[in-house]
C-alpha positions in Angstrom: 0.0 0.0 0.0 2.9 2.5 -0.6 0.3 4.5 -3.0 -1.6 5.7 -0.1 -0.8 7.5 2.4 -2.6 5.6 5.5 -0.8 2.2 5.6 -0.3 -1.2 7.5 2.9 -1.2 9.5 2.3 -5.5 9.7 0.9 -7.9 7.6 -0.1 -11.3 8.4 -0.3 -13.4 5.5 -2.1 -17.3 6.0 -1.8 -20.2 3.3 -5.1 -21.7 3.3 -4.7 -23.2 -0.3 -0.9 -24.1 -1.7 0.1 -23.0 -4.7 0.5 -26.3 -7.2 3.9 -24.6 -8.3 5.3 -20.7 -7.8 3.4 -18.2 -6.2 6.3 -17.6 -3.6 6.2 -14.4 -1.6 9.6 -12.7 -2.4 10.8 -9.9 0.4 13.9 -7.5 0.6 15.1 -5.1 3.2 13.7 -1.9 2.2 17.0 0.3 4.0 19.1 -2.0 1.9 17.5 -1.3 -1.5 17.4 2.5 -1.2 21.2 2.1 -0.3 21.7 0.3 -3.4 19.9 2.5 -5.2 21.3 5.5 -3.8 24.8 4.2 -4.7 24.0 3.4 -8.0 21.5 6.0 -9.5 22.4 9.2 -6.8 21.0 11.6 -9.4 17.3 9.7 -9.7 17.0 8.8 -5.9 17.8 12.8 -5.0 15.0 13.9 -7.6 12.8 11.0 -6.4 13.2 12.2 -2.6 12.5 15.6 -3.9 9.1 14.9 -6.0 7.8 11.7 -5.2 5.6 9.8 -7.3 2.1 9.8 -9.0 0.4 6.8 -9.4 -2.1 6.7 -11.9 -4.7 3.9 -13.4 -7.8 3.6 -15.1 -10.7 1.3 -13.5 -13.9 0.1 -15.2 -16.9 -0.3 -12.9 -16.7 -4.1 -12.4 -13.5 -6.6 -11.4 -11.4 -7.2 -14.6 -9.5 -10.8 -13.7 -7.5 -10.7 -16.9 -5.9 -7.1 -15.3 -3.3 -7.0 -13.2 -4.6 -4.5 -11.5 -8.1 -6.7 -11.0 -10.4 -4.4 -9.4 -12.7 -2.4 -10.6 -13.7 1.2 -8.8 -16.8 -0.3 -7.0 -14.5 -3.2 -5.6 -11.8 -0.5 -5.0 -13.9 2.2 -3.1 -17.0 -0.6 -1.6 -19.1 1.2 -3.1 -21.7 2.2 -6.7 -22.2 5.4 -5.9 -19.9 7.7 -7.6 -20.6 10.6 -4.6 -19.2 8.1 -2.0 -16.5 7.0 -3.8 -15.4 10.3 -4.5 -15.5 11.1 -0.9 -14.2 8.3 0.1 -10.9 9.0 -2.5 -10.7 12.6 -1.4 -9.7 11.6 2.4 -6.9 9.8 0.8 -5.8 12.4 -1.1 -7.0 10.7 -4.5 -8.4 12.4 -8.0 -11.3 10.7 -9.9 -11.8 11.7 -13.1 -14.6 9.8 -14.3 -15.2 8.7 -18.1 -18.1 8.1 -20.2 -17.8 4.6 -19.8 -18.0 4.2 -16.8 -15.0 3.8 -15.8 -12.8 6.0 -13.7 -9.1 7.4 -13.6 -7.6 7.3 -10.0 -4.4 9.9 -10.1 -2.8 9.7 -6.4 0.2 12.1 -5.9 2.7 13.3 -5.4 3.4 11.0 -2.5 6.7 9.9 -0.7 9.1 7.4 -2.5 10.9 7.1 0.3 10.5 7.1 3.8 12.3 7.8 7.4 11.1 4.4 9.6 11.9 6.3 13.0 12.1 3.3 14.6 15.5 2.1 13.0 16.5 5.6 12.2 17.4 5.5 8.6 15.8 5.4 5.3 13.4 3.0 3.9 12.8 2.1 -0.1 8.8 2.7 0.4 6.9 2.5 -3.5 5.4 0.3 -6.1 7.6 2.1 -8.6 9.2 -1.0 -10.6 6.0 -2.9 -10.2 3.5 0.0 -11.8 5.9 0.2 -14.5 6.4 -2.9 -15.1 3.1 -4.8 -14.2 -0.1 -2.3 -14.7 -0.6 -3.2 -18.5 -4.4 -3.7 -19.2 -6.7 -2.8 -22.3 -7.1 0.6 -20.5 -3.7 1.1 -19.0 -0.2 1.8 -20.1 1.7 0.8 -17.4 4.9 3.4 -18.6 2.1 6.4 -17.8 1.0 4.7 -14.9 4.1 6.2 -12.7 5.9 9.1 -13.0 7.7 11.5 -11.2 6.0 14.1 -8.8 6.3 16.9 -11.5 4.4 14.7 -14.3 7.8 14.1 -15.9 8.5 10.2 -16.9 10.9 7.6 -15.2 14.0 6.3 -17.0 13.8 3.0 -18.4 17.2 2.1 -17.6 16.6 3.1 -13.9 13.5 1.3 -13.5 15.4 -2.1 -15.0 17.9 -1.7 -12.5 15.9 -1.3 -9.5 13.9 -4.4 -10.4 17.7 -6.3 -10.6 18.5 -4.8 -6.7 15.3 -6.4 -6.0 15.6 -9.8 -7.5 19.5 -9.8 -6.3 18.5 -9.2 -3.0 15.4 -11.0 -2.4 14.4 -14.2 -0.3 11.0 -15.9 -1.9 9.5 -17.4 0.7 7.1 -20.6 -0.7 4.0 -21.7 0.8 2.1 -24.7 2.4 -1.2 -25.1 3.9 -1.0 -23.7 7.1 2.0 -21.4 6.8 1.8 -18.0 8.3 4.4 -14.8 7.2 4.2 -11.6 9.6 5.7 -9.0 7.6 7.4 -6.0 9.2 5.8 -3.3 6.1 8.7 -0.9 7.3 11.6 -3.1 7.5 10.6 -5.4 4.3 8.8 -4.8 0.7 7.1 -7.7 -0.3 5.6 -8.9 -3.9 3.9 -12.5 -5.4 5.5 -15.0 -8.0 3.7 -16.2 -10.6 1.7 -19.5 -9.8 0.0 -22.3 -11.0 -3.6 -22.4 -9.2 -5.5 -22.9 -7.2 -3.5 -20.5 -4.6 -5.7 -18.4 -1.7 -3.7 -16.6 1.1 -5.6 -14.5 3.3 -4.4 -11.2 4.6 -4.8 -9.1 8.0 -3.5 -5.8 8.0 -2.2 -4.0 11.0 -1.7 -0.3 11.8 
């Protein structure tokens, strides 16, 4: 949930159906990843610390299961009325801008990219940046515009590669069995899904 600003600071994660194969839960410092990051791309992490990120993606009314991004606005805000769902987008800081079919764009930014956990005292890799631009591709959504920078300007190609290598470098995917259960510090860890062969259902509970 690093595209909002209210978020869980632990996540419990259950197995209550195994994946046949895949569908590992990968996770990676998040203080060692903006280190890496920071020593490799100084220029991008200072402008990224300056601006932040928008976030941007266009949802139809119902649940799309051959997106990425799945959900559709009613799903997203609980909700068919378009009043309550923009109020409900406004307390997190969200634009709507609705379209004639029905569907909706959700533009959230600027908001932090990265993050001071004041706990630990240092700072945290805290975004959704590689996996927007890599991952939100849909009939309605280029997943390229569906990131930027804070001042509407696009993210480097190159840069965005790279992080995802950092990531899968310094990763440990975690598999599943029935049964298993992950707590997930969200400050000290970012977390992400492998692709799977189903069925696969792990439940969720997030924590303030």
């Amino acid at each position: 949930m690093a595209q909002v600003p209210t978020f869980p600071s632990k996540l419990f994660f259950f197995c209550e159906v195994e994946p046949k194969s895949g569908g590992e839960t990968p996770i990676v410092l998040s203080h060692y990843v903006y280190k890496r990051m920071k020593e490799k791309y100084p220029e991008f992490v200072e402008k990224l610390e300056k601006d932040g990120l928008i976030y941007t993606r266009v949802l139809g009314e119902g649940d799309d299961p051959s997106s990425p991004i799945g959900r559709g606005w009613q799903s997203t805000f609980l909700t068919k009325d378009r009043a309550v769902a923009e109020e409900r987008a406004a307390k997190l800081g969200m634009k709507l801008e609705w379209s004639d079919d029905g569907g909706v764009k959700t533009i959230m930014g600027p908001i932090p990219a990265v993050k001071w956990d004041e706990s630990r005292g240092r700072k945290i890799w805290f975004n959704s940046m590689v996996a927007a631009y890599t991952g939100w591709k849909d009939a309605r959504n280029d997943p390229v515009k569906a990131v930027t920078f804070g001042d509407g300007s696009p993210l480097p190609a190159d840069v965005i590669a790279g992080c995802g290598e950092i990531l899968e470098e310094e990763c440990v995917a975690v598999p599943w069995r029935r049964g298993d259960i992950l707590l997930i510090d969200n400050w000290a860890v970012l977390h992400s899904r492998r692709s799977f062969e189903p069925p696969r259902r792990i439940l969720a509970s997030l924590c303030k």
